[in-house]
C-alpha positions as CSV (number, residue, x, y, z in Angstrom):
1,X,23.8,7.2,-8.4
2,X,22.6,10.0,-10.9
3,X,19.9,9.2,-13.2
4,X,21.0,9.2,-16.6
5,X,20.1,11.1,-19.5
6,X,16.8,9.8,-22.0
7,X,18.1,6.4,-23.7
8,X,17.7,6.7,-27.7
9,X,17.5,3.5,-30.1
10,X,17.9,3.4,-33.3
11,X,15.2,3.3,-36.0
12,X,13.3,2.5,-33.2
13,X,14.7,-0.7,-32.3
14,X,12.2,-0.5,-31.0
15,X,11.1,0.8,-27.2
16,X,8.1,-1.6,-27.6
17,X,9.6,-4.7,-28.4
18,X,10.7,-5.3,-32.3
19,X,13.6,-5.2,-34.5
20,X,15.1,-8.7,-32.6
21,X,12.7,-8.9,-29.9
22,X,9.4,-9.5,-31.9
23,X,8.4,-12.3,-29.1
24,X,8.3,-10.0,-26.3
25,X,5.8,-7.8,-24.9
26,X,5.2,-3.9,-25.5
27,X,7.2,-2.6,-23.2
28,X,6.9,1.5,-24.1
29,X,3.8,3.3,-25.9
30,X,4.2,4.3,-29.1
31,X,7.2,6.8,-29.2
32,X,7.9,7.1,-25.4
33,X,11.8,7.4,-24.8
34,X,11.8,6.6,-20.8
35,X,14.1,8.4,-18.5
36,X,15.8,6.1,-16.6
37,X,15.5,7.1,-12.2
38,X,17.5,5.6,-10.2
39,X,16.9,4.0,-6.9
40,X,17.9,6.3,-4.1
41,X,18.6,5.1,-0.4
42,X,15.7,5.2,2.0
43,X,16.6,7.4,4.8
44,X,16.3,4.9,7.0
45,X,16.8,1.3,5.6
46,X,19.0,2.9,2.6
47,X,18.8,0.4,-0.7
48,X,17.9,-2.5,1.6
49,X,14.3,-1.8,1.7
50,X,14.4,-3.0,-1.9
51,X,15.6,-6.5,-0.8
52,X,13.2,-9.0,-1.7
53,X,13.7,-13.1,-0.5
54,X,12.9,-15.8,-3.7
55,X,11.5,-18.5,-2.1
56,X,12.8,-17.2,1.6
57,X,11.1,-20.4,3.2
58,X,14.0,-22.5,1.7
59,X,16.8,-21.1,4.0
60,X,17.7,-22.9,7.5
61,X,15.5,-20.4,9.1
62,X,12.5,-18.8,7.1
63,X,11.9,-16.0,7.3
64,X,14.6,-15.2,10.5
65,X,17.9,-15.5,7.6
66,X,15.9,-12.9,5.7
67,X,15.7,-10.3,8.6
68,X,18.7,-10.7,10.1
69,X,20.2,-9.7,6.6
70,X,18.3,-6.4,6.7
71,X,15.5,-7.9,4.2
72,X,12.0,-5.8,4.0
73,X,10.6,-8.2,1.5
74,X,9.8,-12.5,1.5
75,X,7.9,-14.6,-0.5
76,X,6.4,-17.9,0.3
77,X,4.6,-20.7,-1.8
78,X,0.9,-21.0,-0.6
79,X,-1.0,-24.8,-0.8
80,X,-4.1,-26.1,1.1
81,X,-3.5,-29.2,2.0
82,X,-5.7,-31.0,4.6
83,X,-7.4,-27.8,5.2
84,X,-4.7,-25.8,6.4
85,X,-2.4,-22.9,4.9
86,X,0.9,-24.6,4.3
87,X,4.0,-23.3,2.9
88,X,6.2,-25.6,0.9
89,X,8.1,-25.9,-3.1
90,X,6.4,-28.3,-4.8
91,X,3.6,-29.8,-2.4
92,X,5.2,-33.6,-1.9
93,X,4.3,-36.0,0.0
94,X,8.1,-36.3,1.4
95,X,8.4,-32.3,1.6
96,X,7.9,-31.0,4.9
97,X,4.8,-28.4,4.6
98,X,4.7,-26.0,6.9
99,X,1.9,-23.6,8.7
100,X,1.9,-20.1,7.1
101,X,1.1,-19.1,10.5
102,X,3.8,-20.2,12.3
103,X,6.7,-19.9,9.9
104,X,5.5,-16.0,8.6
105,X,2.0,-14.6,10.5
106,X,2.8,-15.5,14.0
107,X,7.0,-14.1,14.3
108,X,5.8,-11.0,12.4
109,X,3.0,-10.4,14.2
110,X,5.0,-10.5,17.6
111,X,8.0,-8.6,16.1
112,X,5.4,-5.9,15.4
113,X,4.3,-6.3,19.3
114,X,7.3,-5.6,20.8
115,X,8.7,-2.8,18.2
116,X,6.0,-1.3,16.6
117,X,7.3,-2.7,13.3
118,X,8.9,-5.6,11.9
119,X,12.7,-4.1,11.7
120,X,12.3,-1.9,15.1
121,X,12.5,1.1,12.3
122,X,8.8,1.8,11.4
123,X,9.5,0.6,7.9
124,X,7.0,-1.3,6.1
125,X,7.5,-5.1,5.5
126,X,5.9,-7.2,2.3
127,X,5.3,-10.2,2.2
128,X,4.2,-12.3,-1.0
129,X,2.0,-15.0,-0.7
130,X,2.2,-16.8,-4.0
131,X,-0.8,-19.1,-4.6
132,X,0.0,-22.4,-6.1
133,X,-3.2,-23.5,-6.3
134,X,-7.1,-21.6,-7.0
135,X,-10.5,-22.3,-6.0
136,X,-12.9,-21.4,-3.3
137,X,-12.0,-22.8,-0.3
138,X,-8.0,-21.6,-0.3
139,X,-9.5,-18.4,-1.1
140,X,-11.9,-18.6,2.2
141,X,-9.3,-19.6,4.1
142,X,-6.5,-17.6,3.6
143,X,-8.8,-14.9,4.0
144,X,-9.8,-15.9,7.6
145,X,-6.5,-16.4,8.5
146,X,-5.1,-13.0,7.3
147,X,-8.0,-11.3,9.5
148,X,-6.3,-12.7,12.7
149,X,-3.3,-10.7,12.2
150,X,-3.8,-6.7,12.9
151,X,-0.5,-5.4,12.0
152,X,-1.3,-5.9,8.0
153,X,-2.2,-3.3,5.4
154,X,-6.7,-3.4,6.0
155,X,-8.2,-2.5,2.6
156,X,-12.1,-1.3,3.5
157,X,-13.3,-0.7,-0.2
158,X,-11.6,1.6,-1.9
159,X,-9.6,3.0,1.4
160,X,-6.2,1.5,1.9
161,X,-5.3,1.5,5.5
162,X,-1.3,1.1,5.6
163,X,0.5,-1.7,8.3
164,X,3.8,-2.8,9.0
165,X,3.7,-5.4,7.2
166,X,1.3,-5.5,3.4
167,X,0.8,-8.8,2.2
168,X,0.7,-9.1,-2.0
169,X,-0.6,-11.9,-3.2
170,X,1.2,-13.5,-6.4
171,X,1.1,-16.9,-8.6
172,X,-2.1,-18.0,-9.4
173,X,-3.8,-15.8,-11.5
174,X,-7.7,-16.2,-10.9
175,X,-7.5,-16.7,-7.5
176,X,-5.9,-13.9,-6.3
177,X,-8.6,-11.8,-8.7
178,X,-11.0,-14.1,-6.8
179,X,-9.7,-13.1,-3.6
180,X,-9.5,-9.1,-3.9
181,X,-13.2,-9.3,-5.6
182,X,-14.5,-11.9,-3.1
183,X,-13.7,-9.6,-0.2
184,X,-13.8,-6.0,-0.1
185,X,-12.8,-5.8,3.1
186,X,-9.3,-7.7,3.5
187,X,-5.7,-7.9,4.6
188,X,-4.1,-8.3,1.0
189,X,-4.3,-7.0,-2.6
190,X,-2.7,-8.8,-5.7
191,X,-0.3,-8.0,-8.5
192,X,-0.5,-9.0,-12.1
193,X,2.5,-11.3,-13.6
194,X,1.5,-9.4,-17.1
195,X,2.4,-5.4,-17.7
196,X,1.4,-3.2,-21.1
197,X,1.9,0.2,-21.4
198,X,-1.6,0.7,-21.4
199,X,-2.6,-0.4,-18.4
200,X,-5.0,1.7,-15.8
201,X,-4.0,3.3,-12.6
202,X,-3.2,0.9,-9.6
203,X,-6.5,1.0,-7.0
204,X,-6.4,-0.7,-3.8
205,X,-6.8,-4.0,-5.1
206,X,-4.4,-4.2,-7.9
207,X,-0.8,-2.5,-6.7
208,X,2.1,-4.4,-7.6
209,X,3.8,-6.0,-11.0
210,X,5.7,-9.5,-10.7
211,X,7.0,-10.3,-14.4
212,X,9.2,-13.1,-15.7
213,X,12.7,-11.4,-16.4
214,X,13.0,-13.6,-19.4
215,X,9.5,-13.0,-20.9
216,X,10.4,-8.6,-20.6
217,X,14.3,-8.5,-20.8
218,X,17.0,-10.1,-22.7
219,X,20.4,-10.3,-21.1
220,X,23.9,-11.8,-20.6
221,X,23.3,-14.8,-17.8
222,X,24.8,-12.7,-15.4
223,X,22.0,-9.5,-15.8
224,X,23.5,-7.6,-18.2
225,X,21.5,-5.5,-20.6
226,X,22.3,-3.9,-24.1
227,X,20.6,-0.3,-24.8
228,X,17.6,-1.3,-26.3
229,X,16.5,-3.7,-23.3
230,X,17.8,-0.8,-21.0
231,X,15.2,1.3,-22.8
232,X,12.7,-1.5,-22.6
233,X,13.2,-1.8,-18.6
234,X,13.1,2.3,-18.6
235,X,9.8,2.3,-20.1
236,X,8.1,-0.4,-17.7
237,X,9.5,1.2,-14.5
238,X,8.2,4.5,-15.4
239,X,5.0,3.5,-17.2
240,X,4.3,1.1,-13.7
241,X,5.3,4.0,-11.2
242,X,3.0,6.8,-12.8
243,X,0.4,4.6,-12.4
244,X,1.0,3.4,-8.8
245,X,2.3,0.4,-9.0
246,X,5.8,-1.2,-7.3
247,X,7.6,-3.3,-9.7
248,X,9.8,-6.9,-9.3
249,X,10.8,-9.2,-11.4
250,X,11.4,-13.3,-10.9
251,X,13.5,-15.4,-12.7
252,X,16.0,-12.4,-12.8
253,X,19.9,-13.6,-12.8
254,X,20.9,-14.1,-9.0
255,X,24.0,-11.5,-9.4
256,X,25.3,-8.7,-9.0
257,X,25.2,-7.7,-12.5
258,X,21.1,-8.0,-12.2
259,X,20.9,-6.0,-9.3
260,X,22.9,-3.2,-10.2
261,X,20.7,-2.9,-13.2
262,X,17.4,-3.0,-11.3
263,X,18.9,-0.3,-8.9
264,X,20.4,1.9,-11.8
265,X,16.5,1.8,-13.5
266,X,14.9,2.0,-10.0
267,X,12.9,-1.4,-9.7
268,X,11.2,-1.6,-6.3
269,X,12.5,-5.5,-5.5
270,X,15.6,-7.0,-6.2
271,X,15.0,-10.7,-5.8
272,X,17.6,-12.9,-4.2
273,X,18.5,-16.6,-3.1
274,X,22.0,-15.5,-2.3
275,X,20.8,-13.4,1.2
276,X,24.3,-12.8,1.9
277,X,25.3,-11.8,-1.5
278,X,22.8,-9.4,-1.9
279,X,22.8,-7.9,1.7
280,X,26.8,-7.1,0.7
281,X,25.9,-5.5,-2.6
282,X,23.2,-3.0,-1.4
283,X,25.7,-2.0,1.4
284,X,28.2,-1.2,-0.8
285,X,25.7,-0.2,-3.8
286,X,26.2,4.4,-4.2
């Protein structure tokens, strides 16, 4: 897949959002034309270390469907209830809530044992944690927790000290901030669910962006994209990667459509409920 050449607008249709898309974000700075860089295969786990599970806990087997479809990347919804780290949707009292430790921590952890890294490949592993809920005493918690497992990322100030498997943490938005600032030494750093051009370079507590598809990009309901939302998605990839930062997007279209647009512009995650789906598209993806 060959990058393709600088995408041009007319009368500035504008690369930051107006002419028909006044409600969204800035997207470019002022007069950037983005060059769009495609993804290119990983020399070892080719375009499937870009595979990202939505919601993976909501397959048969969390977190097990996810790898055994060549996944590198799962997310999980975080609540304290009762005290302990539990993973469900919505927090019910009929849904089943699960330990973060035994569905995610614990099988990584031993994977990591045994192979030296979660795929047996030596390639990194994210996982996203994303907070439903703030406050103090998740924050304490999850932070304990996290320390018991050795094979994650360790952040010791400002020195990032890489694992096989880096743990981001997502959702709520003051208490990941309350987490990264609370503990300088830890086994996570956050992203931001809100990009602008003018944002500063990542540091080792702020690394990642996870935007709404629909609040950044316009599209068919399948994924497709018309030039100026092309140029809209150029401009964020490249703005996000010269600073540091990896790049997904939820709420994206679950198709194929989606995907081949997020390779074609070189976004880091492509997000999926359909593991199958997307495990047969990146194999057959150039």
């Amino acid at each position: 897949m060959s990058a393709r050449k600088p995408v041009t607008v007319l009368l500035g249709l504008a690369l930051f959002g107006a002419a028909g898309c006044a409600s969204q974000p800035e997207a470019c700075r002022e007069g950037q034309v983005a060059t769009p860089a495609a993804a290119q295969r990983h020399p070892v786990a080719g375009h499937h270390v870009r595979a990202h599970a939505h919601n993976d806990y909501e397959h048969e087997r969390p977190l097990l469907d996810a790898l055994g479809h060549r996944f590198y990347s799962v997310e999980a919804d975080l609540y304290l209830t009762d005290g302990k780290l539990t993973v469900s949707h919505l927090n019910l009292p009929w849904e089943s809530k699960r330990s973060l430790e035994q569905l995610y921590l614990e099988p990584l952890q031993a994977r990591v044992d045994e192979q030296g890294s979660v795929h047996g490949d030596g390639v990194p592993v994210t996982l996203w944690l994303d907070l439903k809920q703030g406050g103090r005493e998740l924050v304490d918690a999850l932070h304990a927790v996290l320390e018991k497992y050795p094979m994650l990322t360790r952040i010791d100030g400002n020195e990032v000290h890489p694992g096989a498997v880096t743990v981001v943490l997502t959702g709520d938005a003051q208490g990941k901030r309350d987490f990264v600032s609370r503990y300088p030494q830890r086994r996570a750093v956050r992203d931001s669910n809100d990009y602008s051009p003018e944002d500063p370079p990542a540091d080792s507590a702020w690394g990642y962006y996870a935007l709404n598809w629909g609040d950044y990009l316009d599209g068919s309901g399948t994924g497709q994209l018309d030039d100026a939302q092309r140029a809209r998605l150029a401009c964020i990839i490249e703005n996000a990667h010269a600073q540091g930062r990896k790049v997904r997007f939820f709420g994206a279209p679950n198709h194929p459509d989606a995907w081949r647009v997020a390779l074609e512009y070189g976004v880091d995650f492509l997000g999926a409920d359909d593991l199958q789906g997307l495990d047969t598209f990146l194999e057959g993806a150039p």
